[in-house]
C-alpha positions in Angstrom: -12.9 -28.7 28.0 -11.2 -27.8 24.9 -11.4 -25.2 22.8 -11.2 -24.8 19.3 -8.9 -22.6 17.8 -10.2 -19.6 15.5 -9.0 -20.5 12.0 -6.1 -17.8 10.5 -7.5 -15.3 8.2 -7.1 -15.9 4.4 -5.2 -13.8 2.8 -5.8 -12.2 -1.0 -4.6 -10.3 -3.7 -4.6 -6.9 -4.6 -5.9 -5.1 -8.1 -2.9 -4.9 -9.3 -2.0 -8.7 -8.9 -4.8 -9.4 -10.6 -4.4 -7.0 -13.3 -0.8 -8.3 -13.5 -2.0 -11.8 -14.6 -4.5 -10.6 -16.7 -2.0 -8.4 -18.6 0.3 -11.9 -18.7 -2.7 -14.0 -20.0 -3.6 -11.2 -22.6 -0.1 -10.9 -24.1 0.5 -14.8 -24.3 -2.5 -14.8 -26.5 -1.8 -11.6 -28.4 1.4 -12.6 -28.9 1.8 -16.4 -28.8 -1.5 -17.4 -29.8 -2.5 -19.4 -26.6 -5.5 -18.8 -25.1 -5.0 -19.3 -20.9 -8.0 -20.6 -18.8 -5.5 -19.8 -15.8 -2.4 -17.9 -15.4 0.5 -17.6 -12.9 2.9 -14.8 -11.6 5.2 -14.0 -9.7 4.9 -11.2 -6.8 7.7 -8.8 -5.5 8.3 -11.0 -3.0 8.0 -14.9 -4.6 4.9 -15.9 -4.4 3.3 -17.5 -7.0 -0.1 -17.7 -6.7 -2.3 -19.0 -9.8 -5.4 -16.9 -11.1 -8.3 -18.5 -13.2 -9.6 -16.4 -15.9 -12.9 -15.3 -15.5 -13.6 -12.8 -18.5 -12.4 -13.4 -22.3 -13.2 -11.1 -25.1 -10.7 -11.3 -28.5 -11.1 -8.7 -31.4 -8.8 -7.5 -34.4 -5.6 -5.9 -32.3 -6.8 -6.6 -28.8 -7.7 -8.9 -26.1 -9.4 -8.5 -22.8 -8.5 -10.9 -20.2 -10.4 -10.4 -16.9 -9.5 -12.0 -13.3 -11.7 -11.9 -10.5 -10.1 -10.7 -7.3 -10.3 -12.1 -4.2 -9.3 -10.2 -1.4 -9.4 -13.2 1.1 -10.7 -12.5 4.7 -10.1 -8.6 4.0 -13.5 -6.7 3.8 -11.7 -4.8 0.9 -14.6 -3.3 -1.1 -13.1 -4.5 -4.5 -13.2 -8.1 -3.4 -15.5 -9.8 -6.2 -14.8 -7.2 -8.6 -13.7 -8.3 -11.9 -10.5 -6.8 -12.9 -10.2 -6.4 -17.4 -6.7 -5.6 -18.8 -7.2 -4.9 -22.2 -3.9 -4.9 -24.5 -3.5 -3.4 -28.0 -0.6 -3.5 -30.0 1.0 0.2 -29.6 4.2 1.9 -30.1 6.7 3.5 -28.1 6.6 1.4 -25.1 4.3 1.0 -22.4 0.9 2.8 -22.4 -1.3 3.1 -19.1 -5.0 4.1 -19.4 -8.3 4.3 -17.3 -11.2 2.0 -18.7 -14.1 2.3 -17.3 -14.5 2.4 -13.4 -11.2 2.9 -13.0 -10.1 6.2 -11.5 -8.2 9.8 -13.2 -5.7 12.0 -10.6 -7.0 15.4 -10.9 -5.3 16.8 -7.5 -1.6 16.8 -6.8 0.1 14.8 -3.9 -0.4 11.8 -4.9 2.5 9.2 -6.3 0.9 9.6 -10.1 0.4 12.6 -11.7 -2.3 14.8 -12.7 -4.2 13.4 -15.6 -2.8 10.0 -15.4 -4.6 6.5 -14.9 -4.6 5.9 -11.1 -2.9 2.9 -11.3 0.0 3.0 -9.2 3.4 2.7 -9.5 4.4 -0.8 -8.5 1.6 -2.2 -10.8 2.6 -0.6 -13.0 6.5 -1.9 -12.7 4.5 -5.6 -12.4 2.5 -4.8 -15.4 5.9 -3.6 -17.8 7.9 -6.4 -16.1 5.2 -9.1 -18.0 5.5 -6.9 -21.4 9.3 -6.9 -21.4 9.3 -10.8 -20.2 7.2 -11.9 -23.1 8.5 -9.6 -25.5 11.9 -11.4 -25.3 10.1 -14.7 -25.0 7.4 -14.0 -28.6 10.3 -11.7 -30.2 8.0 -9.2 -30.1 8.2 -5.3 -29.7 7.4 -4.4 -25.7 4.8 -2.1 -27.4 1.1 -2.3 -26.0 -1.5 0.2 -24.7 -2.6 -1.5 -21.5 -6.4 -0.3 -20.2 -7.6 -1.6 -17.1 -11.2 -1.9 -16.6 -13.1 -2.2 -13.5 -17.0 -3.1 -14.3 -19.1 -0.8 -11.4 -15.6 0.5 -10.4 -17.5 4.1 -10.2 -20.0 3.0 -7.6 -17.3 0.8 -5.5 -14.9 4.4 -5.1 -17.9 6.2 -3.7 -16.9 3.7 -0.9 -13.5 4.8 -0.3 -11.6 7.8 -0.2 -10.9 8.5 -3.8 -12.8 10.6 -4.2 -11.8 13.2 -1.3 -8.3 12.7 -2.9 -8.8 14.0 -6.6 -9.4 10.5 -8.3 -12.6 11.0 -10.1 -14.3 7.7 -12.3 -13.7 4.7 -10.4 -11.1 2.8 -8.1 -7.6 3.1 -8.1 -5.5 -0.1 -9.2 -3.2 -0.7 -5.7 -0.5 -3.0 -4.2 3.2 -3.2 -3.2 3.6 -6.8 -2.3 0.6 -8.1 -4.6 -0.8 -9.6 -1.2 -3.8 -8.6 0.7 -3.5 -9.5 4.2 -6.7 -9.4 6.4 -7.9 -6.9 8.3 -9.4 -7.8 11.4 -8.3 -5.1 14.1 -8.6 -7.9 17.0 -6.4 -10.6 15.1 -3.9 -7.9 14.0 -3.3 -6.3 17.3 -3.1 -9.8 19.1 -0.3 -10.3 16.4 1.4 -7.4 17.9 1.4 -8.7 21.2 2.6 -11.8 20.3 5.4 -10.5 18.5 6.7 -8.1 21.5 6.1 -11.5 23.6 9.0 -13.2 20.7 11.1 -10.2 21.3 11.1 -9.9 24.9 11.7 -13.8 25.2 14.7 -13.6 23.0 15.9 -10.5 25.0 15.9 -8.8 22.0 17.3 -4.9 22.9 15.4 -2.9 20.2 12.3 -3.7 18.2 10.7 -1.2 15.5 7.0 -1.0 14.7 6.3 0.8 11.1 3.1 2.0 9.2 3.6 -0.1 5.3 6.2 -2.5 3.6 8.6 0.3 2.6 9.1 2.2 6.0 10.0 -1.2 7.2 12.7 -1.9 5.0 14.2 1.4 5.7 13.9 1.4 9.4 15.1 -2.3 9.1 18.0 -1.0 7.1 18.9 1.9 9.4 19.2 0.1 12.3 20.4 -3.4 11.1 17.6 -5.1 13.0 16.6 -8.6 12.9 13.7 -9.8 11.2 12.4 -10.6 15.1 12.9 -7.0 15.9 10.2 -6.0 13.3 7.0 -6.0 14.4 3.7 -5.6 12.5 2.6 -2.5 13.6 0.7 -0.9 10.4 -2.1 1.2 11.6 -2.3 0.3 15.2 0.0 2.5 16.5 -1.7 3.2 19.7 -1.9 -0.9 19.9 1.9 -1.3 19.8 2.6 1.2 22.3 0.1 0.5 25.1 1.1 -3.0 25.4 4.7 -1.9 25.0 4.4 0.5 27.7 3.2 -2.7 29.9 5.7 -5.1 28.5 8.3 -2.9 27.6 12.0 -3.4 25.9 14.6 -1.4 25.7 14.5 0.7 22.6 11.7 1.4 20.4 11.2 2.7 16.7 8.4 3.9 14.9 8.6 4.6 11.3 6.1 5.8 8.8 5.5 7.5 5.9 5.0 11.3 5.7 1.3 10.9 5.8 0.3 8.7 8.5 3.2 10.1 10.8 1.4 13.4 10.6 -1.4 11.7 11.6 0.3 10.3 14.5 2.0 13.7 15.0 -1.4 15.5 15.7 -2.2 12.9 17.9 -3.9 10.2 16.6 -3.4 6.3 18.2 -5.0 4.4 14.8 -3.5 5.7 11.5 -6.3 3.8 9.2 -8.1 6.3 7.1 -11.0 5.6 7.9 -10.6 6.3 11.6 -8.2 9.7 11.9 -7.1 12.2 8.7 -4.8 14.5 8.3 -5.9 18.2 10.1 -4.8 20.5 7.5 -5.9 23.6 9.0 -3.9 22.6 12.5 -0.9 21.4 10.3 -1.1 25.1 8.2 -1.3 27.0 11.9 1.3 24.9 13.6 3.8 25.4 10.5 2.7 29.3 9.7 1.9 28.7 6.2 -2.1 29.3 5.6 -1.5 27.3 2.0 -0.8 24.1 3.6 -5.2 24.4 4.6 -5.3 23.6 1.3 -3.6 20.9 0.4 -4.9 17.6 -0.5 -2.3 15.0 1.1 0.0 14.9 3.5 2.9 14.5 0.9 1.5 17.8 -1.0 2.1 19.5 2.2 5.8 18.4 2.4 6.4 19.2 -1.2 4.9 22.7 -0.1 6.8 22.8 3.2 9.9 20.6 2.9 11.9 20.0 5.8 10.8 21.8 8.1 7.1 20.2 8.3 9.5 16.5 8.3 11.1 17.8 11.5 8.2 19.3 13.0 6.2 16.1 12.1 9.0 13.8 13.6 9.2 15.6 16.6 5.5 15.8 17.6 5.2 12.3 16.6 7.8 11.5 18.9 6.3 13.2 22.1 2.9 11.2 21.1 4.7 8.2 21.4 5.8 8.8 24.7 2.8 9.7 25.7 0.9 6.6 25.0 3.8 4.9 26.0 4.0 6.4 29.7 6.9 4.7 31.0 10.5 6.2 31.0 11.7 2.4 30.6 11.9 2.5 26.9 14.0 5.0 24.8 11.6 5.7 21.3 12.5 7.3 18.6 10.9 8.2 15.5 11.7 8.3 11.5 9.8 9.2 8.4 9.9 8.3 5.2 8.7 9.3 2.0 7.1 6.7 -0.9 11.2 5.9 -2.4 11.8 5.0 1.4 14.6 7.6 2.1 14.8 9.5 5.3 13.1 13.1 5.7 13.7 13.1 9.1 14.4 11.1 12.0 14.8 11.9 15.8 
């Protein structure tokens, strides 16, 4: 009897993707006169994906250009929303600002500052990266005020986390790669064990498993390891390690950034926010420094602490690895990173 295969999840794009291409389709029209009914850009990492245009709205000295986003097989909250850049002639470069449903910082320890549109920095670098393109292209002065707009935003952030984090009015505007890749816990784990199966079958010494994109590319880096050696690990720490511990290699890393190492420090196996946070209070106690119970991120309480919370951090993360690991076959060690992907501290 044979049995049909489960189809691979569909991947997406992220807010700022789309907010990308509608800042591109705005700024050939405000500049070049040619109204898009789709646009096409180009991600960090290639791809080249094509958006249609779903929202148009001209008047004298802007345009609004709105792209619906489809997060693919992701159950991202913002998947349907429509996405508006609206871009105004300006001067003195690059202007950033929160339409409505789109959120404010009000709390440090986050990459943007206090009072500034949360719309993070590598849309932002996608978003001036269009401006100075065109500009050259039109002969035009990269000068524009660029306000995103999420219609309902406000009601969709009530949803996440924004608003336990300081970012009050709406949804923050996200991405690093431009991609959103599904999340199906059962399909991403099983993608873990298939790539330790790869590595073991190539006899491949010394894999790494790491939280994001950027503590990849440093671990990578640090070690010199094949792109073989990487595996997928993002949230599922816990995942990794138990089949690891059954299937084990040789060496293992585990990187992360500062705040979902804590997380793994103080003992938690999935580092998803919505399944284990940061315990201030125990991270204040362990460190002797009652102000850390108040901070609102993990990377606020390294910019209060410093080093020494990076080393006490890497450390407990460490002995949690080898606890869910529970074999003395496989030497781990641990790094974390902060958002630049430097070392804090590695063990």
């Amino acid at each position: 009897m044979e049995h049909s295969k489960t189809p691979p999840l569909r991947r997406g794009w992220t807010t700022g993707a789309c907010a990308t291409a509608a800042v591109r389709a705005g700024l050939c029209e405000l500049w070049g006169g040619t109204r898009l009914s789709q646009v096409q850009i180009t991600l960090p990492k290639g791809e080249q994906p094509i958006f249609q245009i779903a929202h148009h709205e001209a008047k004298d000295g802007w345009i609004e250009i709105g792209i619906t986003k489809d997060a693919g097989d992701d159950p991202d909250v913002t998947h349907g929303a429509l996405i508006i850049a609206r871009i105004a002639t300006s001067s003195g470069g690059v202007h950033f600002h929160a339409g409505a449903g789109v959120g404010t910082i009000t709390k440090a320890g986050l990459p943007i500052g206090v009072g500034e549109p949360a719309i993070n920095p590598v849309p932002r670098q996608m978003m001036q990266a269009q401006v100075d393109e065109l500009a050259v292209f039109y002969v035009q002065s990269p000068d524009v005020d660029i306000t995103i707009i999420i219609p309902g935003g406000a009601e969709l952030a009530m949803k996440t986390w924004n608003p336990r984090l300081g970012i009050v009015g709406g949804l923050s505007v996200l991405g690093t790669t431009g991609i959103v890749r599904p999340f199906s816990c059962a399909a991403w784990i099983a993608s873990i064990h298939r790539g330790i199966d790869v590595a073991r079958a190539e006899g491949t010494p010394h894999v790494a498993g790491c939280t994001g994109a950027t503590s990849e590319r440093a671990v990578q880096a640090l070690h010199a390891l094949p792109e073989t050696a990487m595996l997928d690990m993002g949230d599922f720490a816990g995942g990794l390690m138990k089949y690891l511990g059954r299937h084990p290699v040789p060496r293992l890393t585990v990187g992360g950034g500062i705040g979902k190492m804590t997380k793994l420090a103080q003992g938690a196996r999935d580092l998803h926010s919505d399944r284990s946070q940061v315990d201030f209070q125990q991270l204040a106690d362990v460190m002797g420094q009652p102000n850390l119970a108040a901070a609102n991120t993990a990377l606020q309480a390294y910019s209060l602490s410093g080093t020494d919370m990076a080393n006490w951090v890497v450390e407990a993360a460490l002995r949690n690895c080898q606890s869910i690991l529970k074999t003395n076959e496989i030497a781990v060690d641990c790094v974390v990173i902060d958002r630049a992907g430097l070392i804090l501290a590695q063990i």
